[in-house]
mmJSON file of the N, C-alpha and C atoms, coordinates in Angstrom:
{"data_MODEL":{"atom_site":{
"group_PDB":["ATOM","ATOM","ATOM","ATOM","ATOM","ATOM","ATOM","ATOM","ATOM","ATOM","ATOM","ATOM","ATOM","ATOM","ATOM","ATOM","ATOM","ATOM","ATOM","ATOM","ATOM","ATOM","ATOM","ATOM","ATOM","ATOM","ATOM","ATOM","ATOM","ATOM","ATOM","ATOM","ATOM","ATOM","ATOM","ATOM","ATOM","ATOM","ATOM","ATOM","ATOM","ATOM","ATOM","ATOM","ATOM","ATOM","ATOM","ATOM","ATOM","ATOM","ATOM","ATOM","ATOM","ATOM","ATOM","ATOM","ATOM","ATOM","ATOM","ATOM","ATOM","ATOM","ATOM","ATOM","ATOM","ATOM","ATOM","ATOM","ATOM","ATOM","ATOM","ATOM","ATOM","ATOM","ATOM","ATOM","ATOM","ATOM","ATOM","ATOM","ATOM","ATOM","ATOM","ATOM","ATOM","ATOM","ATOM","ATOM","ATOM","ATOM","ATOM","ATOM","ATOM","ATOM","ATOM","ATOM","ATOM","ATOM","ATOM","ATOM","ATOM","ATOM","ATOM","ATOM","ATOM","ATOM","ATOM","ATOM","ATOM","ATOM","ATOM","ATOM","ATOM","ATOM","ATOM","ATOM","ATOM","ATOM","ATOM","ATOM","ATOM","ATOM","ATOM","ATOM","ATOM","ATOM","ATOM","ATOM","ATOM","ATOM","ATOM","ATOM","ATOM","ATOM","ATOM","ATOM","ATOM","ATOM","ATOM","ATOM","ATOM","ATOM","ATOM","ATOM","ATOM","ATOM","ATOM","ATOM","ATOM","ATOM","ATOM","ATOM","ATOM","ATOM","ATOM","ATOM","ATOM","ATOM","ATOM","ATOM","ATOM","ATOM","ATOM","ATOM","ATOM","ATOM","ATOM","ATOM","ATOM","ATOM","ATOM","ATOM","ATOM","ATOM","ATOM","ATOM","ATOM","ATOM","ATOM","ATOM","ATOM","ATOM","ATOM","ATOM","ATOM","ATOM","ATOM","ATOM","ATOM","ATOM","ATOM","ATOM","ATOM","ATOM","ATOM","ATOM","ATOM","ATOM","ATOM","ATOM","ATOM","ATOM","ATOM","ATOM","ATOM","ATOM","ATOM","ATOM","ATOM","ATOM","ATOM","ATOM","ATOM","ATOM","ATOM","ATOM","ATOM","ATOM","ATOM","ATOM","ATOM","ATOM"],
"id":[1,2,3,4,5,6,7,8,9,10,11,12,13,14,15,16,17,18,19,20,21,22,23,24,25,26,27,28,29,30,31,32,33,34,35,36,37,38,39,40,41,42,43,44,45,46,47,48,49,50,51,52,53,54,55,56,57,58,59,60,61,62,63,64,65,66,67,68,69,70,71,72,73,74,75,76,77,78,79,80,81,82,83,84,85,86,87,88,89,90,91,92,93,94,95,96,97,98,99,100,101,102,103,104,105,106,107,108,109,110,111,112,113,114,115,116,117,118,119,120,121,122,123,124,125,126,127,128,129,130,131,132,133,134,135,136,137,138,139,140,141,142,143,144,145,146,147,148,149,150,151,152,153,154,155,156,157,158,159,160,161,162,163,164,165,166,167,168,169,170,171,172,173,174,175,176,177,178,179,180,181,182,183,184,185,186,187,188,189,190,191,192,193,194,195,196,197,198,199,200,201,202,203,204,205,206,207,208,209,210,211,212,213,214,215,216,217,218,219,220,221,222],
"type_symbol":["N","C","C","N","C","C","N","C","C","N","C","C","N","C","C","N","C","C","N","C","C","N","C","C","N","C","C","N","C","C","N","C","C","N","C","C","N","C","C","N","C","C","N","C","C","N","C","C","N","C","C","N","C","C","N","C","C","N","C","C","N","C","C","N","C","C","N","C","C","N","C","C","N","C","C","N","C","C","N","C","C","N","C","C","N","C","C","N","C","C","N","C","C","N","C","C","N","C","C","N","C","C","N","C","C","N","C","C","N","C","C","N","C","C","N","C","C","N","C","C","N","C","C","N","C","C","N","C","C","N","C","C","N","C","C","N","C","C","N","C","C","N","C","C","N","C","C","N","C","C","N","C","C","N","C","C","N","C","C","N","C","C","N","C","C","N","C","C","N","C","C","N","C","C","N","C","C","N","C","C","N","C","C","N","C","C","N","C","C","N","C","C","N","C","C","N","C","C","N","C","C","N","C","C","N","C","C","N","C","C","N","C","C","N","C","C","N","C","C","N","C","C"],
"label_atom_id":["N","CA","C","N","CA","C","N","CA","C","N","CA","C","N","CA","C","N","CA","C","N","CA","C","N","CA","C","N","CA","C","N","CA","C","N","CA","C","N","CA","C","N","CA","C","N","CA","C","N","CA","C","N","CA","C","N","CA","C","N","CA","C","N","CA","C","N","CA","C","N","CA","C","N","CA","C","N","CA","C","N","CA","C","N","CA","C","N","CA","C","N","CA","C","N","CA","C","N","CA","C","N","CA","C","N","CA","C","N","CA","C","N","CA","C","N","CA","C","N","CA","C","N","CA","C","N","CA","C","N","CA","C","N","CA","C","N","CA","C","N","CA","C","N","CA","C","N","CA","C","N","CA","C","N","CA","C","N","CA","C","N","CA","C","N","CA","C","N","CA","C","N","CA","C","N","CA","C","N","CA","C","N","CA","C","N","CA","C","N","CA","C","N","CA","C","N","CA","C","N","CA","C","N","CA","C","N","CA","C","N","CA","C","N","CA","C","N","CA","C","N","CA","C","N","CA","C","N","CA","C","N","CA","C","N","CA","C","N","CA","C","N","CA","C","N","CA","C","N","CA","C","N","CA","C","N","CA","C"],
"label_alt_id":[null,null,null,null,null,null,null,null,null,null,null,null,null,null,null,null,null,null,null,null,null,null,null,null,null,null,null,null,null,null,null,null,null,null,null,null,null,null,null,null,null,null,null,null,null,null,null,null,null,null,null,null,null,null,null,null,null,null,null,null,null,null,null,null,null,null,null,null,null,null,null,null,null,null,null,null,null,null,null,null,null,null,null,null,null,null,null,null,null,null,null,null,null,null,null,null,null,null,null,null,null,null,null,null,null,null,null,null,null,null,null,null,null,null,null,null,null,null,null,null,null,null,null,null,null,null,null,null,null,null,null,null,null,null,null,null,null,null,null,null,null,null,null,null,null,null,null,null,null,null,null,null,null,null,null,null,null,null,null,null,null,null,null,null,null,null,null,null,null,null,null,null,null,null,null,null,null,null,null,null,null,null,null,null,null,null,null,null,null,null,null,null,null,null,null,null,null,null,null,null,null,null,null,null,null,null,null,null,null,null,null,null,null,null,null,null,null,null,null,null,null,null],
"label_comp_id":["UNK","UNK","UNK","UNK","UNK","UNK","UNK","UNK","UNK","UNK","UNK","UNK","UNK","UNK","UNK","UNK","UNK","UNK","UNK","UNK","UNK","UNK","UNK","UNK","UNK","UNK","UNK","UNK","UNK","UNK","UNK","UNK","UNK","UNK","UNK","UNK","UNK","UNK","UNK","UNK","UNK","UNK","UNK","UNK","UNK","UNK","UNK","UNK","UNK","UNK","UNK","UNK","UNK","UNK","UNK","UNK","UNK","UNK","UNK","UNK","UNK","UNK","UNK","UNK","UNK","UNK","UNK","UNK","UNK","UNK","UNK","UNK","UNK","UNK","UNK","UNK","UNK","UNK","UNK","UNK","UNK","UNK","UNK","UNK","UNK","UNK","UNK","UNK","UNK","UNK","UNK","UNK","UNK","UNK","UNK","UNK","UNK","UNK","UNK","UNK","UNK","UNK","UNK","UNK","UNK","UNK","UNK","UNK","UNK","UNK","UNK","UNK","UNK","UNK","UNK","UNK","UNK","UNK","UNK","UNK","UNK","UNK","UNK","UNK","UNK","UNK","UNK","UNK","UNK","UNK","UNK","UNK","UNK","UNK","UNK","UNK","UNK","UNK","UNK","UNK","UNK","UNK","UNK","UNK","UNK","UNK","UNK","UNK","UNK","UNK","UNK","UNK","UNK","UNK","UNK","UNK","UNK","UNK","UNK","UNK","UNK","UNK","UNK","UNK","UNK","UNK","UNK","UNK","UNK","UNK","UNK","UNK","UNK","UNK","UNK","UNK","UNK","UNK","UNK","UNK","UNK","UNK","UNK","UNK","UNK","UNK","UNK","UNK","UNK","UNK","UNK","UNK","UNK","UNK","UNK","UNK","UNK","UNK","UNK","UNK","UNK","UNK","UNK","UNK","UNK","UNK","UNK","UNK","UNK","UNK","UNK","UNK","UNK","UNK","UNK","UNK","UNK","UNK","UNK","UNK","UNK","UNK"],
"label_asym_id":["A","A","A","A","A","A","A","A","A","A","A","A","A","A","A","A","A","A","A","A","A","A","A","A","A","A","A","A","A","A","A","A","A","A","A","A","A","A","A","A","A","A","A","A","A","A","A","A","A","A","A","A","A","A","A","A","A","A","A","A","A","A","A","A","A","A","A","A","A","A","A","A","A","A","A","A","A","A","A","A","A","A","A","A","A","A","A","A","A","A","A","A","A","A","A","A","A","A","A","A","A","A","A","A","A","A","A","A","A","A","A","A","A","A","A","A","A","A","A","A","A","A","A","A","A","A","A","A","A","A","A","A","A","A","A","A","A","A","A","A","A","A","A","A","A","A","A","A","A","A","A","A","A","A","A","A","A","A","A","A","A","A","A","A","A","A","A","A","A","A","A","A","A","A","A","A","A","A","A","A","A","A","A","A","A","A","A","A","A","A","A","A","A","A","A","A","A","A","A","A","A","A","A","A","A","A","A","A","A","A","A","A","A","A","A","A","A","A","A","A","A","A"],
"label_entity_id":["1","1","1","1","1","1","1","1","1","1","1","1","1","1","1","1","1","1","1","1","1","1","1","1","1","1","1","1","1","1","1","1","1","1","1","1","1","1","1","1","1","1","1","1","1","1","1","1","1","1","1","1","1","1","1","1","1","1","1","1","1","1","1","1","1","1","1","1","1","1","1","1","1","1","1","1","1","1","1","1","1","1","1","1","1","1","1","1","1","1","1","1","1","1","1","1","1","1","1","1","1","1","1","1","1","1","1","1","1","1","1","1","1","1","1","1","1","1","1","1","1","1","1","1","1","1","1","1","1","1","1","1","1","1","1","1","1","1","1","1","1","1","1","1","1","1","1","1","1","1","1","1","1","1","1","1","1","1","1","1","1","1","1","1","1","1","1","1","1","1","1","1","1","1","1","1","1","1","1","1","1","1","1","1","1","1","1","1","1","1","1","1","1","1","1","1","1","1","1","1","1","1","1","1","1","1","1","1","1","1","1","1","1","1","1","1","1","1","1","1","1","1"],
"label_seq_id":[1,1,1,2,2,2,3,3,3,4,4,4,5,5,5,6,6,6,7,7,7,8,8,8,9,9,9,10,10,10,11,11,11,12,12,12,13,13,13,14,14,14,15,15,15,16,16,16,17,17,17,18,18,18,19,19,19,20,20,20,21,21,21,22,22,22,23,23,23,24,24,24,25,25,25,26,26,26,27,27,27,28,28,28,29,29,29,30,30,30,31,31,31,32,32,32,33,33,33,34,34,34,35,35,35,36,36,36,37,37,37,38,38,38,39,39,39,40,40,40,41,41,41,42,42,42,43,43,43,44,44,44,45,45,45,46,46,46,47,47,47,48,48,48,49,49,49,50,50,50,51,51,51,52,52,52,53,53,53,54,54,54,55,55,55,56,56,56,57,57,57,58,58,58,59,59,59,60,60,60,61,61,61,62,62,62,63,63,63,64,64,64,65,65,65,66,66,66,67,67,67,68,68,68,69,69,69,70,70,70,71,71,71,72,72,72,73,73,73,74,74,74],
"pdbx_PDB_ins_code":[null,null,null,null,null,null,null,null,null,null,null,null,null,null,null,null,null,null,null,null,null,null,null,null,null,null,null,null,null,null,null,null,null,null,null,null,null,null,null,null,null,null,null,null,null,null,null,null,null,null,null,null,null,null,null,null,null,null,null,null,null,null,null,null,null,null,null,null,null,null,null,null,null,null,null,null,null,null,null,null,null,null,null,null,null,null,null,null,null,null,null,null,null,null,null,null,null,null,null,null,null,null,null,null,null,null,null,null,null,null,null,null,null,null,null,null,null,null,null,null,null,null,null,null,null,null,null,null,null,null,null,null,null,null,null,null,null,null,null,null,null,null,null,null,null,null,null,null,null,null,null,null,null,null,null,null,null,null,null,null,null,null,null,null,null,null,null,null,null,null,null,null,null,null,null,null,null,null,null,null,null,null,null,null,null,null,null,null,null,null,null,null,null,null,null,null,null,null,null,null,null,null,null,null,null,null,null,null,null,null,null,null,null,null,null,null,null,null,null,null,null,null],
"Cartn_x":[-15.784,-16.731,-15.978,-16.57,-15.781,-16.617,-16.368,-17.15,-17.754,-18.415,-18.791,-17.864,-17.161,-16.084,-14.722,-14.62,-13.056,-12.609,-11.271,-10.722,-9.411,-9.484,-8.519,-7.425,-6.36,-5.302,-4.179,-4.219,-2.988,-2.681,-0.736,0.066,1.387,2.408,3.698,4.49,5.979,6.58,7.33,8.057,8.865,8.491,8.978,8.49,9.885,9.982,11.078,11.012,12.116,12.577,12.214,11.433,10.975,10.529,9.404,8.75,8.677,8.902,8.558,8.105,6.864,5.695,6.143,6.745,7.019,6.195,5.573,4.529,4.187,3.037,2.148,1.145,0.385,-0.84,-1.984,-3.127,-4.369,-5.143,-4.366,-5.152,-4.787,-3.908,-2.606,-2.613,-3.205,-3.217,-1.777,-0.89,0.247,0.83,1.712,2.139,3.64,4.686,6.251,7.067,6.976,7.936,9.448,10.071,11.419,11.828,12.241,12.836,13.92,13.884,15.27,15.815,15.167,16.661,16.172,17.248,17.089,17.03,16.457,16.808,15.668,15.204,14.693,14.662,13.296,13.453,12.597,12.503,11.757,10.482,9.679,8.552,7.765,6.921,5.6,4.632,4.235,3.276,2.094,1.223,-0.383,-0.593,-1.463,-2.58,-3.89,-4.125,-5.927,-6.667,-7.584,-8.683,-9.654,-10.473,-11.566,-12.208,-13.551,-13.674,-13.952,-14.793,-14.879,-13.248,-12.976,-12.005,-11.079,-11.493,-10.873,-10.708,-11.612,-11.432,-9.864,-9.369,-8.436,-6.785,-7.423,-6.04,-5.946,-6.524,-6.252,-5.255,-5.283,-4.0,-2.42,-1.979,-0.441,0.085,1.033,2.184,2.907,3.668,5.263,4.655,5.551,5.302,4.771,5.352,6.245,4.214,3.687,2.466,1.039,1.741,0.825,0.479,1.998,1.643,1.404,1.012,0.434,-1.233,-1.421,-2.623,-3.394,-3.151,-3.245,-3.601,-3.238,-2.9,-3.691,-4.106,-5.186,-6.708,-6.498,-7.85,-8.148,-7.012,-7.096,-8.019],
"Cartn_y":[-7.771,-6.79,-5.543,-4.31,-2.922,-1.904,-1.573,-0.536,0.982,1.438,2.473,3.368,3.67,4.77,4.37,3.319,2.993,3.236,3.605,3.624,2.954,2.056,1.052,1.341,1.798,2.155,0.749,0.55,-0.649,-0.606,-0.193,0.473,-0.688,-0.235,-0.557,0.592,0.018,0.993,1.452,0.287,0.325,-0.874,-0.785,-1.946,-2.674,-3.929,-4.441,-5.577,-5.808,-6.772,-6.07,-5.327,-5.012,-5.539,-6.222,-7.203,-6.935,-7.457,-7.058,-8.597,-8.292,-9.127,-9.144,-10.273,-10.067,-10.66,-12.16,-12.521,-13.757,-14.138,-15.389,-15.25,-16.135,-17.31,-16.603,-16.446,-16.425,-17.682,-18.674,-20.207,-21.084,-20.246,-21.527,-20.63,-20.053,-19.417,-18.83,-18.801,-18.651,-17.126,-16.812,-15.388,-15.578,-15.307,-15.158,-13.729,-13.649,-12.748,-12.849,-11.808,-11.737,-9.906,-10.963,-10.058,-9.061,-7.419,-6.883,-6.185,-6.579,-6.555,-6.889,-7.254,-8.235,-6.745,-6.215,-4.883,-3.753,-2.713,-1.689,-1.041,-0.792,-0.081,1.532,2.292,3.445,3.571,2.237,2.272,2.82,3.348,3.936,2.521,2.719,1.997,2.094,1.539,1.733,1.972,2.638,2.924,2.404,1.241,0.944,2.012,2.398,3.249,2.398,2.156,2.113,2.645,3.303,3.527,5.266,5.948,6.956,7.962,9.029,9.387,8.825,7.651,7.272,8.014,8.826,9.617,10.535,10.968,11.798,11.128,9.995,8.943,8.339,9.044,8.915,9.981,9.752,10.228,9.815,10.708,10.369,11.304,10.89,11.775,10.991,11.76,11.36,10.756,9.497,8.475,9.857,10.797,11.331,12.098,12.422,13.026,12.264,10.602,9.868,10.333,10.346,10.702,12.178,13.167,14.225,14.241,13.298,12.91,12.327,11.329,10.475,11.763,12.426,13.374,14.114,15.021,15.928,15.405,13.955,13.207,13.386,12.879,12.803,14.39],
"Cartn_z":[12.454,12.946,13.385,12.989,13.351,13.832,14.682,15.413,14.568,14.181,13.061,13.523,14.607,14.907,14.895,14.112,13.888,12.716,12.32,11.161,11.007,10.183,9.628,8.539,8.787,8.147,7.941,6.385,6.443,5.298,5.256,4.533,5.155,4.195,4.917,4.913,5.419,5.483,4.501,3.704,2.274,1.461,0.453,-0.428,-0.795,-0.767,-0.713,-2.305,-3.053,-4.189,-5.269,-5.581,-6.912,-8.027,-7.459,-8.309,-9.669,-10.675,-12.16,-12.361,-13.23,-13.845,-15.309,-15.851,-17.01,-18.133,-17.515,-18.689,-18.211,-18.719,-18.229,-18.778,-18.543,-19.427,-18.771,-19.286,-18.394,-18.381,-19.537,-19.509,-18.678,-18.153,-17.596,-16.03,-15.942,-14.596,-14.252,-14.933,-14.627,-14.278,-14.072,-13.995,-13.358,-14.592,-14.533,-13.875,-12.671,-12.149,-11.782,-11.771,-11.621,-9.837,-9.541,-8.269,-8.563,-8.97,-9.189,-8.193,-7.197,-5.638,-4.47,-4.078,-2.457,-1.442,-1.886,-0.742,-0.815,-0.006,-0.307,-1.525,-1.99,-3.313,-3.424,-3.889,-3.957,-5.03,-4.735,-5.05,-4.272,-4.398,-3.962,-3.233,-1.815,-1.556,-0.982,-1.717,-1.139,0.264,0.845,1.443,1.466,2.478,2.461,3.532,3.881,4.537,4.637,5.603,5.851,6.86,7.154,8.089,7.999,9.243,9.311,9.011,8.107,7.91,6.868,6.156,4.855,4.426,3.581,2.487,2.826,4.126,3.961,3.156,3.246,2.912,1.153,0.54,-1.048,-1.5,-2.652,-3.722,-3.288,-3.612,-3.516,-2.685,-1.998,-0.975,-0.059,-0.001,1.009,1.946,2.847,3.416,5.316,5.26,6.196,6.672,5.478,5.837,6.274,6.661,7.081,8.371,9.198,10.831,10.697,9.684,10.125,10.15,9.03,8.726,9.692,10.73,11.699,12.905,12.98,14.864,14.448,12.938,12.596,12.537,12.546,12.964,14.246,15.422,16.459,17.188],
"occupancy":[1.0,1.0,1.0,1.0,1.0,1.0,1.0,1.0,1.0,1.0,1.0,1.0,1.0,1.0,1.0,1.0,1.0,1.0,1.0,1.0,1.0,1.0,1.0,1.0,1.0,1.0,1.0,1.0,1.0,1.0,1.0,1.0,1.0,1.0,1.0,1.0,1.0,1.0,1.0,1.0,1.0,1.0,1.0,1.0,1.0,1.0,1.0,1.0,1.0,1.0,1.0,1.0,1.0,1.0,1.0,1.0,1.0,1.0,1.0,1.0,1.0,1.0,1.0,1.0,1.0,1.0,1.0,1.0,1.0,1.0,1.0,1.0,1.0,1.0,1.0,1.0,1.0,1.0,1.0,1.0,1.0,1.0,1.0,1.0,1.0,1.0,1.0,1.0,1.0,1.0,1.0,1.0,1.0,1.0,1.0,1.0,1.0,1.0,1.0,1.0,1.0,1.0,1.0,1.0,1.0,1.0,1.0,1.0,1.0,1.0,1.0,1.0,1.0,1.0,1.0,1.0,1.0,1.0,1.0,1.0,1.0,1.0,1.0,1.0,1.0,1.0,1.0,1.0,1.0,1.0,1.0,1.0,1.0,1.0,1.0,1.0,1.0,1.0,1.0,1.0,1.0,1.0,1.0,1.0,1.0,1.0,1.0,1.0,1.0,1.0,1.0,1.0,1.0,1.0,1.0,1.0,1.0,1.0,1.0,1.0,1.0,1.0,1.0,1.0,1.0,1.0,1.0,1.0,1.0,1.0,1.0,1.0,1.0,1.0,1.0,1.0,1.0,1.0,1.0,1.0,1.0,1.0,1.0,1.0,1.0,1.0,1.0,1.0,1.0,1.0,1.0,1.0,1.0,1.0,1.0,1.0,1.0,1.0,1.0,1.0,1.0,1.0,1.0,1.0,1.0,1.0,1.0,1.0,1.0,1.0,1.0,1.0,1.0,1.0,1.0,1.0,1.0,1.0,1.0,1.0,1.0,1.0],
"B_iso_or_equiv":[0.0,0.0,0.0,0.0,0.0,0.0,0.0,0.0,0.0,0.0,0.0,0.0,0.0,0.0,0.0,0.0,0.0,0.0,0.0,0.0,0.0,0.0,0.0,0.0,0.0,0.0,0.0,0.0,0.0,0.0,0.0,0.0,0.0,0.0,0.0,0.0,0.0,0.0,0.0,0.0,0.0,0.0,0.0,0.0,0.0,0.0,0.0,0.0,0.0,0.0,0.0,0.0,0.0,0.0,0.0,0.0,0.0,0.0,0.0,0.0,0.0,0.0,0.0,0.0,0.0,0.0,0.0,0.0,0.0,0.0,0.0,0.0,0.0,0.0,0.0,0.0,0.0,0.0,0.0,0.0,0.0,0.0,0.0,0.0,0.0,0.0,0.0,0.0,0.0,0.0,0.0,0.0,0.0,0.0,0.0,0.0,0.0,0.0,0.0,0.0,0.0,0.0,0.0,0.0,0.0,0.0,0.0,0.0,0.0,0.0,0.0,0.0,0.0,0.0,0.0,0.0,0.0,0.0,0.0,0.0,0.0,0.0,0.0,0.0,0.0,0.0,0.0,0.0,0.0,0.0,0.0,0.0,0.0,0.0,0.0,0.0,0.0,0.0,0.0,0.0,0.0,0.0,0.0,0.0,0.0,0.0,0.0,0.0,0.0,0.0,0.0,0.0,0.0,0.0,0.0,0.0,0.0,0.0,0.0,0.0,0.0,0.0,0.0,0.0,0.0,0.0,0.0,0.0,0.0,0.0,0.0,0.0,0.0,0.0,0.0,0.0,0.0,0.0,0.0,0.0,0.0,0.0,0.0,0.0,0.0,0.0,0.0,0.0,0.0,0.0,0.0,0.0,0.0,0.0,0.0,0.0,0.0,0.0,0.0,0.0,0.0,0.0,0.0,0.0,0.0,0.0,0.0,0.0,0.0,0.0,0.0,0.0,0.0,0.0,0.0,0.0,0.0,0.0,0.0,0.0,0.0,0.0],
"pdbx_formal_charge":[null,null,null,null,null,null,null,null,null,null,null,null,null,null,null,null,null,null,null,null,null,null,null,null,null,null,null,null,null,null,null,null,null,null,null,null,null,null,null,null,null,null,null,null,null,null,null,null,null,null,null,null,null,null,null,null,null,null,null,null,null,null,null,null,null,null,null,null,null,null,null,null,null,null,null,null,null,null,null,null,null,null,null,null,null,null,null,null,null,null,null,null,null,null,null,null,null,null,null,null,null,null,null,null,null,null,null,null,null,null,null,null,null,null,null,null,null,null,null,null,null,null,null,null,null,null,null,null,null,null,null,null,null,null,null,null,null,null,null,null,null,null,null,null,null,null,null,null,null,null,null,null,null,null,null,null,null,null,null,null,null,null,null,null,null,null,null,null,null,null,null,null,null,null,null,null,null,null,null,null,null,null,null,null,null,null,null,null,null,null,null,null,null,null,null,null,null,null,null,null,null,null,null,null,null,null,null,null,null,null,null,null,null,null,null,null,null,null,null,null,null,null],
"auth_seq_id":[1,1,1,2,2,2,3,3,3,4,4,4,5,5,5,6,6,6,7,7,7,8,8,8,9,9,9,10,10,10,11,11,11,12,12,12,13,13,13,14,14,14,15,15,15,16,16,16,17,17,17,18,18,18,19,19,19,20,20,20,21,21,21,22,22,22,23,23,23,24,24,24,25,25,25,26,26,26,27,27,27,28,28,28,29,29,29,30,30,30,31,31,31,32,32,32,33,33,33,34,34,34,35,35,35,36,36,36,37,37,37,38,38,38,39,39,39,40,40,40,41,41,41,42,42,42,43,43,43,44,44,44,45,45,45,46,46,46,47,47,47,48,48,48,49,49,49,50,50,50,51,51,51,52,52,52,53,53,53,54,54,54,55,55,55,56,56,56,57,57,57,58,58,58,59,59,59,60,60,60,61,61,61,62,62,62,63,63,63,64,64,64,65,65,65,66,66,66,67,67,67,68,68,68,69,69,69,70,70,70,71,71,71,72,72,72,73,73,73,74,74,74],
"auth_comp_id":["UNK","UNK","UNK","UNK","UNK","UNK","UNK","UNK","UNK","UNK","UNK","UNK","UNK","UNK","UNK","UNK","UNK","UNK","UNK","UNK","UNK","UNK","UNK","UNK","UNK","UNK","UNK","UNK","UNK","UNK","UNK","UNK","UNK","UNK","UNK","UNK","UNK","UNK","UNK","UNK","UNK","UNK","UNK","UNK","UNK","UNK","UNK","UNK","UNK","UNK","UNK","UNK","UNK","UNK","UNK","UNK","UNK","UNK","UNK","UNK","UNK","UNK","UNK","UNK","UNK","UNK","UNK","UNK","UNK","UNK","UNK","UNK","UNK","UNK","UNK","UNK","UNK","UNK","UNK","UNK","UNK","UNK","UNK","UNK","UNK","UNK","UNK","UNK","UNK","UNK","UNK","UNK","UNK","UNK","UNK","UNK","UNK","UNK","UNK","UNK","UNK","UNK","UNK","UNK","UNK","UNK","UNK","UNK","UNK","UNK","UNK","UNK","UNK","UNK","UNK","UNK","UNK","UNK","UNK","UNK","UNK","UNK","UNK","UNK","UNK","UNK","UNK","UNK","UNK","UNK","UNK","UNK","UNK","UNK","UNK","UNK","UNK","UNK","UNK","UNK","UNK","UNK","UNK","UNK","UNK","UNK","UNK","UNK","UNK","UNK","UNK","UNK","UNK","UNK","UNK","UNK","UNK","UNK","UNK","UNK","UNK","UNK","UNK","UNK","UNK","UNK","UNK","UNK","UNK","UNK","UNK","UNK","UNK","UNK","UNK","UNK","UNK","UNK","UNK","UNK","UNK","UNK","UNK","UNK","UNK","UNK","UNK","UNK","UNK","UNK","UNK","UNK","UNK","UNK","UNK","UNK","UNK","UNK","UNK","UNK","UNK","UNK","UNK","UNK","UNK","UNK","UNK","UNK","UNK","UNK","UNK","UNK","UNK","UNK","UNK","UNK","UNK","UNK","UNK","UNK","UNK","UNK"],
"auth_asym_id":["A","A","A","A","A","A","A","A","A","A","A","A","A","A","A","A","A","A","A","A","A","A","A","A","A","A","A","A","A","A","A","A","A","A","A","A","A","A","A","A","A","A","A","A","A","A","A","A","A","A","A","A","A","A","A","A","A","A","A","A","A","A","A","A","A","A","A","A","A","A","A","A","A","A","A","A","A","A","A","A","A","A","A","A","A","A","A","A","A","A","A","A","A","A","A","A","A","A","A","A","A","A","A","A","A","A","A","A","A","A","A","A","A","A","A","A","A","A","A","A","A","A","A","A","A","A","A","A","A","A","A","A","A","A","A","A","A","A","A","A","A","A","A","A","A","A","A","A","A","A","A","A","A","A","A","A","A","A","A","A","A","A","A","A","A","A","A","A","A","A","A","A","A","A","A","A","A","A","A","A","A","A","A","A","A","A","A","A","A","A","A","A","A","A","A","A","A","A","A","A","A","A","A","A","A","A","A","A","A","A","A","A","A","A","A","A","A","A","A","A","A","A"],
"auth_atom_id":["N","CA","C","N","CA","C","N","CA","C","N","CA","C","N","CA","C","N","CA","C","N","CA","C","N","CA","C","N","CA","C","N","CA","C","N","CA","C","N","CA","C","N","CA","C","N","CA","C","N","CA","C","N","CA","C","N","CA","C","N","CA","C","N","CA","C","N","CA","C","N","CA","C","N","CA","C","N","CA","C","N","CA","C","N","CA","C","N","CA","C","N","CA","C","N","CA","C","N","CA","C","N","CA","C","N","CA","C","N","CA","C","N","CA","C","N","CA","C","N","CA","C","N","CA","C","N","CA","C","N","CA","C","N","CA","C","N","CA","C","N","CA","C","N","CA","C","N","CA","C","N","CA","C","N","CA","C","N","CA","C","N","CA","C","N","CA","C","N","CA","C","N","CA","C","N","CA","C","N","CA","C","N","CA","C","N","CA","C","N","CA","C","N","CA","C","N","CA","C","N","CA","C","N","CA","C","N","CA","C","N","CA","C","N","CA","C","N","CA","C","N","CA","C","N","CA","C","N","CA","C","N","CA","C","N","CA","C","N","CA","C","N","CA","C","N","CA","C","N","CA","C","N","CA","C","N","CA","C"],
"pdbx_PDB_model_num":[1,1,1,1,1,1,1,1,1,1,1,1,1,1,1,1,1,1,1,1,1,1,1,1,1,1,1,1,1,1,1,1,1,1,1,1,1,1,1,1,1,1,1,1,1,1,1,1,1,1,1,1,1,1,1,1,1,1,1,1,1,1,1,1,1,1,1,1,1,1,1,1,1,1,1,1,1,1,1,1,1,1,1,1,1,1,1,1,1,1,1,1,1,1,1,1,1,1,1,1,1,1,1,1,1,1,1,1,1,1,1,1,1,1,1,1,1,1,1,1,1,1,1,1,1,1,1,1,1,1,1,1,1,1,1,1,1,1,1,1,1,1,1,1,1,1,1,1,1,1,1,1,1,1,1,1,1,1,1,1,1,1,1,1,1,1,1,1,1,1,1,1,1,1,1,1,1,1,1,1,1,1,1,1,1,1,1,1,1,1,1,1,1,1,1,1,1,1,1,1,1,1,1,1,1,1,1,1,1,1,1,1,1,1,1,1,1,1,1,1,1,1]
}}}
């Protein structure tokens, strides 16, 4: 339950291993991944929104214009 004046932001901070999906079954429910590093990688990571003020939190941009995004709500 959420109050109609809340907004729900859930992101991380970095994305870590670099998952690559290389191949699998859809009969077999299966799905073959491979990890290409034990460490921070410079993938891009999602943004969920919900809530009054979502909309300002689509497309793409630097991790850095979240907390500007956040205080211009405020």
């Amino acid at each position: 339950f959420l109050e109609e004046d809340t907004l729900v932001l859930v992101t991380a901070d970095h994305e870590t291993g670099g998952l690559t999906l290389l191949d699998g079954s859809l009969e077999k429910h299966q799905i073959n991944g491979h990890f290409s590093s034990q460490d921070h990688t410079a993938t891009m990571v999602p943004i969920f929104a919900y809530g009054p003020g979502a909309e300002k939190f689509t497309g793409v941009y630097s991790n850095t214009e979240l907390y500007k995004k956040i205080i211009k709500l405020f």
